[in-house]
N, C-alpha and C positions, 0 to 999 in steps of 0.2 A: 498461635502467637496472640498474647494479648497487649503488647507494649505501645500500638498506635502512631507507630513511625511512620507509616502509610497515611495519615488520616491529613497531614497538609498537602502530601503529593494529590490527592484525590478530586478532581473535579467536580465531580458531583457531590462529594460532602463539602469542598466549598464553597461551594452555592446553597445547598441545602442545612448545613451544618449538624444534618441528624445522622443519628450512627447506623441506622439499617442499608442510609446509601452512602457508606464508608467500606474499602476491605473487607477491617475488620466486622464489620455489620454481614455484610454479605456470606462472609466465611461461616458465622456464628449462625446463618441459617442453612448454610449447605450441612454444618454438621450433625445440626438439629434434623436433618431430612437423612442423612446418612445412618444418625442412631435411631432413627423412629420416633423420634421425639415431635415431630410436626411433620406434613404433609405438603406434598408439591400441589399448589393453586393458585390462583388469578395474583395476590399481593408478590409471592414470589415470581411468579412469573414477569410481574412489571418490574421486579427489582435487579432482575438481570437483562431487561430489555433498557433498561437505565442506566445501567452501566457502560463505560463505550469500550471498556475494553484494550484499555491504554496501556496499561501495563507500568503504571508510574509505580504504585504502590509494587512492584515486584524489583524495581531496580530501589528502590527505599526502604524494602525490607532485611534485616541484618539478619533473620536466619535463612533467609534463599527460599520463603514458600513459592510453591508452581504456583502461581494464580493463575496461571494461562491456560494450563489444567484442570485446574478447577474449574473456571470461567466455561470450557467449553464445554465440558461434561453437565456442566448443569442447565445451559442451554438446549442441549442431546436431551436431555430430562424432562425438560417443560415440553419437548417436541411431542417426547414421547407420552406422555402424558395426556396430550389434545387439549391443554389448559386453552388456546386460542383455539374458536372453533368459528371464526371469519369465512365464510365463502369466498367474498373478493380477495382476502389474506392467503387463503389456499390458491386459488387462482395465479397471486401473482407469483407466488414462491414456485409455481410450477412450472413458470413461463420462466422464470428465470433461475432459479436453481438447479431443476430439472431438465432444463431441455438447452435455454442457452451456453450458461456456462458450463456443458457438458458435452457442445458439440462444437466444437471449432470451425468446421463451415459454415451452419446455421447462426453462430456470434457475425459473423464475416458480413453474410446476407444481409442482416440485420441491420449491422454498419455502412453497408454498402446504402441502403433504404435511409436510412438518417443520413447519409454525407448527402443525395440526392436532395432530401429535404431543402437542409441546409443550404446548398449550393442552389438552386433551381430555380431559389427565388418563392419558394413554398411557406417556408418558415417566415418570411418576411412579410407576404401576405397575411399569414394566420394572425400574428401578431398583429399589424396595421388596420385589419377589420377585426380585432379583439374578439376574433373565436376563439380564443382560448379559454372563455368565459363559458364555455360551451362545454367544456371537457369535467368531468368528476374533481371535486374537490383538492383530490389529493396531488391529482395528476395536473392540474392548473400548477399545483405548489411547483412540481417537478420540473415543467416545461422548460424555467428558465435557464435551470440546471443540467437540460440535456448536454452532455460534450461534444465538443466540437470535433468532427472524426476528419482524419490524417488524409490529406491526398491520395497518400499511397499507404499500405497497411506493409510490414514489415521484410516479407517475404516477396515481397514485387522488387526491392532496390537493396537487398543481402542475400549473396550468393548460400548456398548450403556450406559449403566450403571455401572462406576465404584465407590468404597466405598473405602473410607478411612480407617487406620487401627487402628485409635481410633474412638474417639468420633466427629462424625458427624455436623461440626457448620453451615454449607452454605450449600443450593443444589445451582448449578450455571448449567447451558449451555455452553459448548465449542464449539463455531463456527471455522470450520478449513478450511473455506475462499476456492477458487479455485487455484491460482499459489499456495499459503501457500500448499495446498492437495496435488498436482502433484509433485513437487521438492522439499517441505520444512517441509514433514510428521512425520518429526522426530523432529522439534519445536513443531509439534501438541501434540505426544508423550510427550515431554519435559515439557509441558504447563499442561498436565492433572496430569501429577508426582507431578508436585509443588505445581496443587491446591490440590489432597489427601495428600500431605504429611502437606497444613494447616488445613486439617479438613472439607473440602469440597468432599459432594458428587457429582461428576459428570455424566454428561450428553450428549449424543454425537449422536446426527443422524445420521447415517449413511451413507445417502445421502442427502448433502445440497444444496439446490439451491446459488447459485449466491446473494452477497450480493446486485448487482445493482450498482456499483460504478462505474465501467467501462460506464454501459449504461447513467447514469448520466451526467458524466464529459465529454463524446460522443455527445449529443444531442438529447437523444433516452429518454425522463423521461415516456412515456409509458410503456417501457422493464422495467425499474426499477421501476417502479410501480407495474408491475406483479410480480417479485422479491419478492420484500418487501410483499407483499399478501401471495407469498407460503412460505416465513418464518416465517410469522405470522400465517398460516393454519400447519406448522409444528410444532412449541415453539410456548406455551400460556407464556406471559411475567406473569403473576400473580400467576405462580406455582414455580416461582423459588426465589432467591435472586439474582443474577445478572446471564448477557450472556453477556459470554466471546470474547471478541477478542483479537488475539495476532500481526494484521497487520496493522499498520498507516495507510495505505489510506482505506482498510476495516472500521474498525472504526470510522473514520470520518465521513463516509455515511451512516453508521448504527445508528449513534444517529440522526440522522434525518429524521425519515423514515414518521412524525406529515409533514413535507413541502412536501412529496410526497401523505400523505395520510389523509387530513386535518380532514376529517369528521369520523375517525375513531380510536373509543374510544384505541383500543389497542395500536394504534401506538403511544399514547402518554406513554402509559406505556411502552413500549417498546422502546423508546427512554429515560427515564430515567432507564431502568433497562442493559440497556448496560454498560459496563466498558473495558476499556484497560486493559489488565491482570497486569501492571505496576499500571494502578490507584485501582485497585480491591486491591491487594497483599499492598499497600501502608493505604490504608483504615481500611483491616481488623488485619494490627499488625503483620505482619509475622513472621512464626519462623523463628529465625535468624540463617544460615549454622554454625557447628561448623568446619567442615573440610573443608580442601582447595583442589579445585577442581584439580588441578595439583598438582608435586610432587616437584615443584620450585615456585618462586616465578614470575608471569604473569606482562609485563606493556598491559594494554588496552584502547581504549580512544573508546569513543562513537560518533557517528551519528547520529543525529535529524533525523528522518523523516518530512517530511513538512507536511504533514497529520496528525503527532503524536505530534507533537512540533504548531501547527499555527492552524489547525484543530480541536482541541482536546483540546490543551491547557495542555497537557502531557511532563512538561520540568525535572522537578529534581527528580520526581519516579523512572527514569527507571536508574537513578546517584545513588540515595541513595541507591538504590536495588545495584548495582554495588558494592557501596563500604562497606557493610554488608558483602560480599563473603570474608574468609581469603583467604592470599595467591596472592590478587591480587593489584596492582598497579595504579589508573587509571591518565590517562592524558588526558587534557582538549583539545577536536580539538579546532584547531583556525577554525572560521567559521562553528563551527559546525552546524550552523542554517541556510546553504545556501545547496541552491539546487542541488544534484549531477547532474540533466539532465533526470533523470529515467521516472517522473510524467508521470506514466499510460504509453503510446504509446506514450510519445511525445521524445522518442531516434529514432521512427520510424517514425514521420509524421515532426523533425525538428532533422536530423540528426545532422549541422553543429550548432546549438545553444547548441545540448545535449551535444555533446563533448567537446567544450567551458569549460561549468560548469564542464563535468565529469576529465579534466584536471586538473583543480583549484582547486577539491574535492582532487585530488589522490596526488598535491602537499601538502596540507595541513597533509594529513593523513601520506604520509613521513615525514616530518618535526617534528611529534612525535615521528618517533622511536618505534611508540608501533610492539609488534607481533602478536596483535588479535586486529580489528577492531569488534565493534558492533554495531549494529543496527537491529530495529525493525519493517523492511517495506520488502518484498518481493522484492518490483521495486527494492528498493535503495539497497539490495544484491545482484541482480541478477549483475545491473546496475555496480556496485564494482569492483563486483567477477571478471569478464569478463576482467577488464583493471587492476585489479591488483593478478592474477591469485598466485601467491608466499606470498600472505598475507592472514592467518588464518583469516575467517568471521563467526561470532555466532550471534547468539538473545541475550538480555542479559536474557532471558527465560532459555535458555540452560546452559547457562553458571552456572544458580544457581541451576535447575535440578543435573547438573555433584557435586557440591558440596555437595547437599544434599547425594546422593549416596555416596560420599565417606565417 
C-alpha cells in the first residue's frame, strides 16, 4: 500500500516527520530485503528497534495490511542476523528472555527478592545515600522504574477452582499474565470477583507460563513458540467457554497463537476461545452494579491501550462497562488512542522517544481534570504511574469489582 493513511497515526513519523520511520517507510524496506534488493544491517535494524509497535497505522490502514506480522518477522530477522553484537545486550536478553520469562518460579523468586527490596527498607537506603549513582548507566535510568511487586502474587488469594454463588452459566480460564502476577494481583483478584459474580465458574493455574509476547515482539518467535505449547499442555481450549485475559498487550498475542503454531489443531481453538475480560463481560450481558463504588461522586476518563484498542480491536467495551458503574463520571481523553511510550521495553531500549509520548500522554490526561485515570495494560500503568505518582490509577476491572462489593 502506498496511500499513507498510516502516516498521521504514526508516532514516530510525527515526531520525526521522515518517511523511513513511517509504516509506509518501514514496509518499503522489509520489501526491499524480501526481494533482495537491499540487505539486513545496523540502519535497518535501528529502524525497527524505533518503531514501538503500536499498531495504530494497522487499525488506519483501509486494505487490513498485518503490520504486526511484519513488525515481528523482521525483528526475528535482525536477531538472526547478529546486526547487534552487544555483550551486555546478550547478557541482558538472556537473563530475561531466556530464563526469567521462561520460568514461572524463577519470575516468582525474582519478585519475591524485589518486594523484600522494596519493603525492608533497602531501596530507601540506596536511594537516600545515592548509591544508585554507583550502578551502570543504563541501570541508574531503570532503577526508578522498578514495579512495585503485590503483597501477594496471584495464586496465594485465587483458588484453582472457584464457583459462583448461584447458578453456573460459563466455565472460563483466568490467565494472570506475568507483570499483571508480580505487581497487579489484585486486578487478577478483581477480574475472577466479576466473573463469579456473572455466573461464571473459574479456573486458575497456578503457575502459568509466559504468554510469549514479550519474546514475540523481541525477535525470539522460537521462545514464544515454546510458550504457546506449555499453555496449550496446561488449558485444553475445548473444555471451557472462554480464556480470560485482563492485559492489552497479553491479549493481543494470545489470539494468535494459529501464526506461531500453523499446524496445530488447538491453536486455532485456542485463538478464538480467548476474550478480553471487557469483550467477554460485553458478550455475555452483564449484571449491571446497583451501588456506587465510592461514597461521592468519581470524574474518570480512560486510556487505550495500543494492544487493547489497535490489536484487538477492544474500543467501546471497556466505555460502556465504565459507564454502567453508578456514581461515576467519565470524560473522554483527548488522544486517547496514542501511544503513552510504555510498548513492552521500548521506555528502555528508546528512552528519549518514550518520554516524548509519555509527556503528551500526562498533558492530555491533566486537561481532563479527572481524579482516577484507567487503563487496561500493565506497561501503560506502570508507564503512568511513574510520571504521574499523585493521580489514582485502576483497571476499569477494579473499578466495577469495588462496585459490585458495595
Amino acid at each position: 500500500m502506498h496511500c499513507g493513511m498510516c502516516l498521521p497515526t504514526c508516532p514516530t513519523y510525527e515526531t520525526t516527520l521522515k518517511e523511513r520511520h513511517s509504516p509506509r517507510g518501514r514496509i518499503a524496506l522489509m520489501r526491499a530485503i524480501a526481494q533482495d534488493q537491499y540487505q539486513i544491517d545496523q540502519n535497518f535494524a535501528e529502524e525497527m528497534d524505533y518503531c514501538l509497535g503500536c499498531l495504530a497505522c494497522q487499525s488506519a490502514c483501509p486494505a487490513g495490511v498485518d503490520y504486526a506480522d511484519l513488525f515481528e518477522v523482521s525483528r526475528a530477522d535482525v536477531e538472526r542476523a547478529k546486526i547487534h553484537r552487544s555483550t551486555l545486550r546478550k547478557f541482558w536478553r538472556w537473563v530475561t528472555l531466556e530464563q526469567l520469562f521462561m520460568r514461572p518460579k524463577l519470575l516468582r523468586i525474582m519478585g519475591r527478592i524485589l518486594r523484600f527490596y522494596q519493603k525492608s527498607g533497602c531501596e530507601f537506603m540506596v536511594r537516600k545515600l545515592k548509591l544508585v549513582r554507583l550502578l551502570p548507566p543504563h541501570l541508574r535510568r531503570l532503577e526508578p522504574q522498578a514495579p512495585r511487586i503485590s503483597e501477594r502474587f496471584s495464586n496465594e488469594f485465587i483458588a484453582r477452582v472457584e464457583e459462583p454463588a448461584t447458578v453456573t452459566k460459563y466455565r472460563v480460564v483466568l490467565l494472570t499474565g506475568c507483570i499483571q502476577d508480580l505487581s497487579f494481583a489484585q486486578i487478577n483478584r478483581d477480574t475472577a470477583d466479576v466473573l463469579l459474580f456473572n455466573g461464571c465458574k473459574v479456573l486458575t493455574p497456578s503457575e502459568q507460563p509466559c504468554c510469549g509476547s514479550i519474546h514475540s515482539h523481541n525477535g525470539e518467535p522460537s521462545l514464544a513458540r515454546e510458550n504457546a505449547l506449555a499453555l496449550l499442555r496446561l488449558i485444553d481450549p475445548t473444555s471451557v467457554d472462554a480464556i480470560i485475559s485482563n492485559a492489552g498487550g497479553c491479549g493481543s498475542h494470545l489470539k494468535h497463537f494459529q501464526r506461531l503454531l500453523p499446524n496445530d489443531r488447538r491453536a486455532k481453538i485456542w485463538d478464538q476461545k480467548v476474550k478480553d475480560i471487557h469483550e467477554f463481560l460485553s458478550e455475555i450481558h452483564l449484571e449491571k452494579p446497583q451501588a456506587a463504588p465510592f461514597n461521592k461522586q468519581v470524574t474518570v476518563t480512560y486510556h487505550d491501550s495500543c494492544h487493547l484498542l489497535h490489536g484487538q480491536k477492544v474500543r467501546e467495551q471497556p466505555r460502556n462497562l465504565i459507564d454502567l458503574v453508578p456514581g461515576i463520571r467519565r470524560i473522554e481523553l483527548p488522544e486517547s488512542d496514542w501511544c503513552c511510550g510504555s510498548a513492552g521495553v521500548y521506555s528502555v531500549t528508546q528512552p528519549e522517544q518514550s518520554r516524548l509520548l509519555l509527556d503528551r500522554k500526562i498533558l492530555r490526561i491533566r486537561e481532563t481534570g479527572a481524579e482516577i485515570l484507567l487503563t487496561a495494560n500493565p506497561g501503560c500503568h506502570l508507564q503512568i504511574a511513574n510520571a504521574l505518582p499523585e493521580l489514582k490509577l485502576m483497571h476499569p476491572i477494579s473499578l466495577l469489582a469495588q462496585a459490585y462489593r458495595s
